[in-house]
C-alpha positions as CSV (number, residue, x, y, z in Angstrom):
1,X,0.0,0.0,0.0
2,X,1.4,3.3,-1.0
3,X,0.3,6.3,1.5
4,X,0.6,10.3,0.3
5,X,1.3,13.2,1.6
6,X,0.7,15.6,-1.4
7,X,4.1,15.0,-3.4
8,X,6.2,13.0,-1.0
9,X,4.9,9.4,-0.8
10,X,5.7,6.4,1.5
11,X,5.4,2.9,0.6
12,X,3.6,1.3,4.1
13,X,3.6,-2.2,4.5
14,X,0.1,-3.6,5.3
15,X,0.8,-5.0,8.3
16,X,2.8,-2.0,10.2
17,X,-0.4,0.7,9.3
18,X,0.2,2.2,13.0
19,X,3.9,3.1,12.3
20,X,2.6,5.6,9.3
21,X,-1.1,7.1,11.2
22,X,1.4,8.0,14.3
23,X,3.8,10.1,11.9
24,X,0.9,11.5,10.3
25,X,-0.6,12.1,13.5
26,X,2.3,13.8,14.9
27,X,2.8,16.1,11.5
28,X,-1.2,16.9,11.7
29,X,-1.4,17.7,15.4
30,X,1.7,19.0,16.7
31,X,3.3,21.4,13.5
32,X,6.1,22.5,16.0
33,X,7.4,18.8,15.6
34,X,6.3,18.1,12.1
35,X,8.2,15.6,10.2
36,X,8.4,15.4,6.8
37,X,8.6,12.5,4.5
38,X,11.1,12.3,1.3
39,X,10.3,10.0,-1.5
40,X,13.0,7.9,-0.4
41,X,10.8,6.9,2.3
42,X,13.5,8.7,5.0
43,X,12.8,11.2,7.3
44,X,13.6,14.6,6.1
45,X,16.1,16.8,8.7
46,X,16.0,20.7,8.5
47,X,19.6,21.3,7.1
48,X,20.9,21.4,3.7
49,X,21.9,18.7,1.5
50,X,25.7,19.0,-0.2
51,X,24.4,19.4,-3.5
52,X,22.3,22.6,-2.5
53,X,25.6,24.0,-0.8
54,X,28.0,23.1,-3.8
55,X,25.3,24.8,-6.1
56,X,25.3,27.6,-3.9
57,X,29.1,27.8,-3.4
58,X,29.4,27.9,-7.9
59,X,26.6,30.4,-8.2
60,X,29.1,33.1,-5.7
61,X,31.7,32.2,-7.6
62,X,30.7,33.0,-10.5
63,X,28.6,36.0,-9.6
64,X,31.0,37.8,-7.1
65,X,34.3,38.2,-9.3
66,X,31.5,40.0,-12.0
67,X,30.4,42.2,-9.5
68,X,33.4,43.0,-8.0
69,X,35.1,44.1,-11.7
70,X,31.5,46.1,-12.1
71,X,32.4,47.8,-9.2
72,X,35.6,48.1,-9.7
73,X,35.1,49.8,-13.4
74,X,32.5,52.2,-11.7
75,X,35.0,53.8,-9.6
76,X,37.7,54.2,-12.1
77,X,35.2,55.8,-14.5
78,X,33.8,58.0,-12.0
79,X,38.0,59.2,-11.4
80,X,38.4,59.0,-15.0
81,X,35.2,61.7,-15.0
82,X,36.1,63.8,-12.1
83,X,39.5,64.5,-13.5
84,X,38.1,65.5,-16.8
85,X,36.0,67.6,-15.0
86,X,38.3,69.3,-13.0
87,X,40.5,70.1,-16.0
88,X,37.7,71.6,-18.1
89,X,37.0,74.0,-15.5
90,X,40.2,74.7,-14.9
91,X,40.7,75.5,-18.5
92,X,37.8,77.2,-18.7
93,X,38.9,79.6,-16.3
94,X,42.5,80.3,-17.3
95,X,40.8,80.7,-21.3
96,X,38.4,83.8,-19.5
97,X,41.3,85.0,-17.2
98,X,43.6,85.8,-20.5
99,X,41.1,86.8,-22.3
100,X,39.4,89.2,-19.6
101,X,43.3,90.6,-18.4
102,X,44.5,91.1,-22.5
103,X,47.2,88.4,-21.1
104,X,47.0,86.1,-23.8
105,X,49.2,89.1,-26.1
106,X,52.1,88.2,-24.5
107,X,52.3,84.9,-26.3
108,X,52.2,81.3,-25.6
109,X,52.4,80.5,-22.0
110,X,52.2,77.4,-19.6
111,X,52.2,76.8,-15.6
112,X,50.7,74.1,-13.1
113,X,47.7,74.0,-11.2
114,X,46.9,71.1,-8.2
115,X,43.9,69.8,-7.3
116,X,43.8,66.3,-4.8
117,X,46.7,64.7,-5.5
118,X,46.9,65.6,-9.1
119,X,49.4,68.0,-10.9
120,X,47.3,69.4,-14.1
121,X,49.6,71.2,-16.5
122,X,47.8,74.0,-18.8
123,X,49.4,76.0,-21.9
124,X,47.9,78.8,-24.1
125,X,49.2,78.7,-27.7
126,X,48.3,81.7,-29.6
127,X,47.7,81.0,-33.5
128,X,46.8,82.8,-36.1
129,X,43.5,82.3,-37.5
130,X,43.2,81.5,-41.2
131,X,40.2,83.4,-41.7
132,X,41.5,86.9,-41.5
133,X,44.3,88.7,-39.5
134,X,42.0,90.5,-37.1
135,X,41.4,87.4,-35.2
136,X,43.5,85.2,-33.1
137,X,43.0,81.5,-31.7
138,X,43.6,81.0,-28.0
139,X,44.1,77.1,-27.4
140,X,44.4,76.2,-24.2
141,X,44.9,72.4,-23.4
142,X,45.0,71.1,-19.4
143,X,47.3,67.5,-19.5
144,X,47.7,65.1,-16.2
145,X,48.1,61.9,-15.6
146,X,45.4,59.0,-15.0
147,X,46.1,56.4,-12.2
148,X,48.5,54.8,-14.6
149,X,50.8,56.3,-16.5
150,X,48.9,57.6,-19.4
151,X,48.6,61.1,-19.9
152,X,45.0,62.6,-20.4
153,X,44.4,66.0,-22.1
154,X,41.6,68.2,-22.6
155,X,41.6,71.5,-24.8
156,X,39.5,74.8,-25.4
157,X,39.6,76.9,-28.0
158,X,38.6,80.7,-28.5
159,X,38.6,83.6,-30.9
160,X,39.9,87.6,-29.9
161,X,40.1,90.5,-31.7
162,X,43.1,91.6,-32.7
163,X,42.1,94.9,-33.6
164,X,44.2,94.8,-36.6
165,X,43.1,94.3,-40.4
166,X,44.7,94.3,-43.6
């Protein structure tokens, strides 16, 4: 005879029905002591069987080294970003200075700025314009160094009267 308990089943020999109406009894009456039934017939324990902890143990492997490269890409980018950043503004500011000041008519020029740890280097070129002679080009280009050794660069241009024409 083949008793059932939703999807775990027990095979119960006819002549020991007692042994299975007790364990049923128990799991009906007294939940805090249920006991469950496997299909193997065994009774079922509340820990974890090895295949369920292997499984588990692959799945963080392969999961954690992904996330940790996500993460650790996110925070280079976001230095990668702030450095740009901080180098636009930077030439941004020195491009308005010579151009507010008339500075920018003493030629090409560099110098150094720091900011956190990091040495930005900025130079103005001055270059003539194609277009006409009454207009210059001010370049001016903000270089540092990422994390590595590779040198990063950012550059703004503008136009100024000259005041001269041919």
């Amino acid at each position: 005879m083949t008793a059932s308990l939703g999807r775990w089943t027990q095979k119960i020999e006819l002549q020991d029905p007692p042994a299975f109406f007790a364990r049923f009894c128990r799991f009906v009456h007294r939940p805090s002591e249920a006991v469950f039934l496997r299909p193997s017939g065994s009774i079922a324990s509340g820990g974890f069987t090895l295949v369920e902890i292997l499984v588990t143990f692959a799945l963080i492997a392969i999961i954690l080294p992904v996330a940790m490269n996500g993460i650790s890409m996110a925070a280079r980018l976001a230095s990668q970003s702030k450095h740009r950043v901080e180098a636009g503004i930077l030439a941004e500011q020195k491009l308005n200075n010579f151009v507010a000041t008339g500075d920018w008519d003493n030629g090409d020029q560099e110098g150094t700025s720091s900011d956190d740890n990091t040495e930005y280097t900025w130079k103005l070129e001055v270059l003539d314009w194609t277009e006409t002679n009454s207009m210059q080009r001010l370049k001016l280009t903000v270089t540092w160094k990422d994390a590595g050794t590779q040198e990063k660069s950012v550059s703004l241009s503008t136009l100024v009267y000259t005041g001269s024409s041919e």
